[in-house]
C-alpha positions, 0 to 999 in steps of 0.5 A: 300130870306134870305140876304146873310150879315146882318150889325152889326144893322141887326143881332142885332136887328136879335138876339134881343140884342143890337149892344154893345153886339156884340161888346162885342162878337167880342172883346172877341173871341166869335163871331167876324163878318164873313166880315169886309169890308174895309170901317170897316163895320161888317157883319154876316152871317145866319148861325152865327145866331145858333151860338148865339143861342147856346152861348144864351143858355149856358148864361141862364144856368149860363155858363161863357163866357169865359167858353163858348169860350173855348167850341167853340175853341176845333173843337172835335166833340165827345167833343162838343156833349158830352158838349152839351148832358151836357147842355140839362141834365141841362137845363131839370134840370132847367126846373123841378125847373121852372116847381116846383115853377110854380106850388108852387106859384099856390098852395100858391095862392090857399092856401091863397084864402082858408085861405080867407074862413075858420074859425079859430080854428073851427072843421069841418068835411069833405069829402076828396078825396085821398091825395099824401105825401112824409113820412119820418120816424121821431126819435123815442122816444128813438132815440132823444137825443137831438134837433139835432137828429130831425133837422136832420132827418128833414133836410134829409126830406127836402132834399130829397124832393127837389130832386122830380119832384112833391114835391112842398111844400116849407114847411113841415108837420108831421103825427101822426099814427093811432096806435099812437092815439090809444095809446094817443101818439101824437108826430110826426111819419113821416115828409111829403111833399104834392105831386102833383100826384100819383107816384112811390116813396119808400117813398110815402104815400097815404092819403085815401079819407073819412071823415075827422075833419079838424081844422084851428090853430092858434099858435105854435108848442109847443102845437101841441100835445095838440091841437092833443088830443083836437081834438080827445077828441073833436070829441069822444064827438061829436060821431065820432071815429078816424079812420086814421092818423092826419096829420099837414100841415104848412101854408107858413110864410106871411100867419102867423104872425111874432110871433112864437104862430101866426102860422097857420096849418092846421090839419086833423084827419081820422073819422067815 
């Protein structure tokens, strides 16, 4: 049977915390001992356990104590439920950017066993399976005044992806249209974000599945377009013809180099 009073010892090592915080506890208001008994022992009950469960949780969700007390005090139950309905929404909140950088952290590792493998600066042509992206309308030519219209449609991109569940890409990429290419205009059409999975969005894109010319490059930004037109040229050589969108994908900082012309993207073309 469950003990009916649990020494201040006991109910610590019963909440895995150590007696000080108790202490800590009963001294602000928190939670004071159920008993104390003359000889000035403190006892607790086991009922009191789910009330530091309840105080445990408020912690993990940054919630000051002084702020938790203040939730104990007031004896409204419609007022403690809607608290509490408040904490769950945050602690599912919490739990989708747990779950996002989980699953970045496994993408990176993955990414960089790859980069481990493949050749730099070497076209290769592959079969693909079909691809998920957050795509955000870049300016247009006559729309970019200066630097700062494109900064800012890009900090929107960005922005807008840390608001999705499967968007876990902590950088972002560019694609350039199959119309573009056709017109040899290479700057940026949209900004895109990889996403882990197939789902309702105005602004997904689905990358088909086929044949792709796919280039590890080693530089900067500032000769992408060049690098674009390359590849195409390159391929027309080699008798493929483009077929679909180009799309760059950044490869995180520590995979690079500190220098601006040592960064690595991986850039992908859609042939036949």
């Amino acid at each position: 049977m469950k003990k009916k009073l649990y020494k201040t010892s006991e109910f610590a090592a019963l909440c895995g915390v150590t007696k000080h915080t108790l202490y800590h506890y009963d001294e602000i208001g928190l939670l004071r001992p159920k008993v104390i008994a003359d000889n000035g022992y403190r006892f607790y009950t086991m009922e009191q356990y789910e009330k530091f469960v309840l105080i445990s949780a408020f912690k993990m969700l940054g919630t000051p104590l002084k702020e938790i007390q203040s939730y104990f005090e007031k004896q409204d139950s419609t007022h403690f439920l809607h608290i509490l309905k408040s904490k769950l929404n945050e602690a599912n909140e919490e739990r989708m950017k747990l779950k996002k950088m989980c699953i970045l952290l496994s993408n990176t590792i993955s990414d960089i066993h790859k980069l481990e493998t493949v050749e730099i600066g070497k076209m290769k042509i592959v079969d693909c399976e079909e691809e998920y992206f957050i795509a955000t309308a870049a300016p247009t030519h006559s729309e970019r005044i200066d630097d700062s219209s494109l900064i800012k449609r890009f900090g929107e991109h960005l922005q807008y992806c840390r608001t999705l569940e499967f968007v876990t890409d902590a950088l972002a990429g560019e694609m350039v249209t199959y119309h573009n290419i056709l017109q040899n205009v290479y700057q940026e059409s949209f900004y895109i974000s990889r996403a882990d999975k197939k789902f309702s969005d105005s602004r997904l894109h689905i990358k088909p599945e086929g044949k792709y010319a796919v280039l590890y490059y080693n530089g900067s930004y500032s000769s992408l377009y060049d690098v674009y037109r390359s590849l195409k040229e390159h391929c027309d050589a080699l008798g493929f013809t483009v077929a679909g969108n180009i799309y760059q994908e950044d490869v995180l900082d520590y995979c690079s180099n500190q220098s601006s012309d040592g960064y690595i993207m991986k850039i992908s073309m859609q042939v036949q």
